[in-house]
C-alpha positions in Angstrom: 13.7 28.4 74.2 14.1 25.5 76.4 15.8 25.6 79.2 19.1 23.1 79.3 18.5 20.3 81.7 21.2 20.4 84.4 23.1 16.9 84.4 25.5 17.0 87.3 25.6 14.6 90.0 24.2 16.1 93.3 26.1 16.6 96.4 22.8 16.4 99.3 23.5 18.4 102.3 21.3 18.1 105.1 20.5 21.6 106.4 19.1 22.6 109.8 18.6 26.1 111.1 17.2 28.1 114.6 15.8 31.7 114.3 14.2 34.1 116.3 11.0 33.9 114.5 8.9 32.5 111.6 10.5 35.1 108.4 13.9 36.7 107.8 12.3 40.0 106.9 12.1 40.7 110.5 13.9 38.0 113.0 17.6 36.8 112.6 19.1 33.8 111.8 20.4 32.3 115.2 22.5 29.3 114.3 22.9 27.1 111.3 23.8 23.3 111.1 24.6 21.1 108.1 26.3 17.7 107.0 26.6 15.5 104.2 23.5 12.6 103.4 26.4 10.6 102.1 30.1 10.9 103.3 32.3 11.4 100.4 35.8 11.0 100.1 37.1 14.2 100.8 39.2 15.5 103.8 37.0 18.5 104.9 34.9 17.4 107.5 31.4 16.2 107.1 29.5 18.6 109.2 29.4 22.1 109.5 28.0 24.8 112.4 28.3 28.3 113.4 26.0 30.6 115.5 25.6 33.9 114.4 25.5 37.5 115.4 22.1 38.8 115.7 21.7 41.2 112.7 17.6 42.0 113.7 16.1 42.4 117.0 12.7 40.8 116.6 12.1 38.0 118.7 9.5 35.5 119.4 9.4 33.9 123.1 9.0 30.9 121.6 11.3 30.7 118.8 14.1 31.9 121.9 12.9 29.6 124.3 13.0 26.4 121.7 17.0 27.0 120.8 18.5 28.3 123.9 19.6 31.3 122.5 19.4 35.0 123.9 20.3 37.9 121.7 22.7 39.4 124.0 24.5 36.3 124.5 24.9 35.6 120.6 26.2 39.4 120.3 28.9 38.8 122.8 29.7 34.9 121.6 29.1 34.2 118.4 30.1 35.0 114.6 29.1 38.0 112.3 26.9 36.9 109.7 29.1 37.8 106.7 31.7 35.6 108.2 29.1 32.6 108.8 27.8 32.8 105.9 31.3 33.0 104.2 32.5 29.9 105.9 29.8 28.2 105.3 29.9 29.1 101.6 33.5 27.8 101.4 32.4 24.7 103.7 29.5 23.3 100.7 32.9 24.4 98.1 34.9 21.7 99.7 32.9 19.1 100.3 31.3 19.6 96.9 33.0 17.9 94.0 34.1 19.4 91.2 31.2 18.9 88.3 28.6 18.1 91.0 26.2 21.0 92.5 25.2 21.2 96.1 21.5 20.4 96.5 19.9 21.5 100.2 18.3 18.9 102.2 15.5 20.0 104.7 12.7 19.3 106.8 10.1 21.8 106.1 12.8 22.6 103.8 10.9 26.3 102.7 11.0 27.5 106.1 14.8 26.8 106.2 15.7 27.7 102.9 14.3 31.0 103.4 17.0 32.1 106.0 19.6 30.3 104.1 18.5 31.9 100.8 18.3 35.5 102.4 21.6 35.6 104.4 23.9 34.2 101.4 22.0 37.0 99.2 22.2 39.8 101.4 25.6 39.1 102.8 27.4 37.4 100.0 25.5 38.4 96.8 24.9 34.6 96.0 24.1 31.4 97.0 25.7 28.1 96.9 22.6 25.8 96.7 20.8 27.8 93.6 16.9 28.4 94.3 15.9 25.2 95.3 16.0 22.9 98.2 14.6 19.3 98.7 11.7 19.2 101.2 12.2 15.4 103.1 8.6 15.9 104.0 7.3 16.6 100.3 9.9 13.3 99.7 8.3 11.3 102.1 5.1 12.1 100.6 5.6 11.0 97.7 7.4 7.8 98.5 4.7 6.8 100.3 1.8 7.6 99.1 0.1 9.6 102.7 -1.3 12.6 103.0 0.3 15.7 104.2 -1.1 15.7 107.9 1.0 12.4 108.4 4.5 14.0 107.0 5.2 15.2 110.5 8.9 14.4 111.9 7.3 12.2 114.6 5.7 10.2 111.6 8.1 9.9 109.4 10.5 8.7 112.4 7.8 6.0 113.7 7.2 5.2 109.9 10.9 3.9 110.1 11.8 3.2 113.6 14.4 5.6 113.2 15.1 7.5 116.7 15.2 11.1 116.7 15.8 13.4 119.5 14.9 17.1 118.4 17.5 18.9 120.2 17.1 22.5 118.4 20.6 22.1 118.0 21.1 23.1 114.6 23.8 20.6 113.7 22.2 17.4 115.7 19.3 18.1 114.1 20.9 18.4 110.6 22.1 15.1 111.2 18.7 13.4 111.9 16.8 14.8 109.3 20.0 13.2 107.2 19.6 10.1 108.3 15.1 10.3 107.9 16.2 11.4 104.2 18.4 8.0 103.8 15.7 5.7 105.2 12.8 7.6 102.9 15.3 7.0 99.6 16.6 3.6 100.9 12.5 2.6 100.6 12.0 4.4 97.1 15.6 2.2 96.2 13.9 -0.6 97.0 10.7 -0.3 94.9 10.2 -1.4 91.4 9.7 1.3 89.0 
């Protein structure tokens, strides 16, 4: 049987995550920053962040020493995870019209996704954005025509003159990779089919 093909306008939100290490099976989620590719008309705001409460206790040196973060400081300061993950859930709901479905925009979008898929699971039992995410580097890729090695952030900024400052804050960062994901569509746009 085949399967129906999903029709619905898209909603891209530009998703940006820190964690204590490279998997969710054994390091936490640290902080998680997202905003619209596109401003809609709509009177939530266009950006969203929260840090959360560590929920593992692996760490990695570097994964710590990239964000900021320490464990003991995110216990004493920031949010539980089921209430992150619950406001950002309702966060995507608002900004997300009704008949269109959110669609999660990433750079190195698996590694993100991962977290983001794991956390609404185990703390929500769903999760807003489906099973798929858009990967800006994959995007870029195929835009363009080069080769995996040159799909880099640093490439894909040069490739458009676009400045980026990779802050490893979650939500500054959210916003760069949104605007590398407007320049890599606003060349596609411009092609001839």
């Amino acid at each position: 049987m085949p399967h129906a093909r999903d029709t619905r306008p898209s909603t891209l939100i530009s998703v940006d995550i820190e964690a204590a290490g490279p998997s969710p099976s054994n390091y936490a989620m640290l902080s998680i920053g997202a905003c619209l590719i596109d401003r809609l008309e709509t009177a939530a705001p266009d950006h969203f962040y929260a840090e959360l409460k560590p929920d593992r206790e692996g760490v990695l040196d570097s994964a710590m020493s990239v964000g900021g973060f320490t464990l003991d400081g995110l216990r004493a300061s920031a949010t539980d995870p089921r209430s992150a993950m619950q406001a950002f859930a309702d966060w995507i709901d608002s900004v997300t019209p009704e008949g269109s479905r959110a669609v999660m925009v990433g750079f190195n979008a698996p590694f993100d996704w991962m977290f983001v898929a794991d956390y609404f699971d185990r703390y929500l039992g769903r999760n807003p954005f489906g099973h798929s995410a858009l990967d800006i580097k994959a995007f870029y890729m195929g835009v363009t025509g080069l080769p995996w090695a040159e799909t880099s952030m640093v490439h894909v900024a040069e490739h458009y003159r676009v400045t980026v400052d990779l802050t490893h804050n979650a939500l500054d960062d959210a916003r760069d990779q949104a605007a590398l994901f407007r320049s890599v569509r606003a060349e596609r746009a411009a092609r001839p089919d």
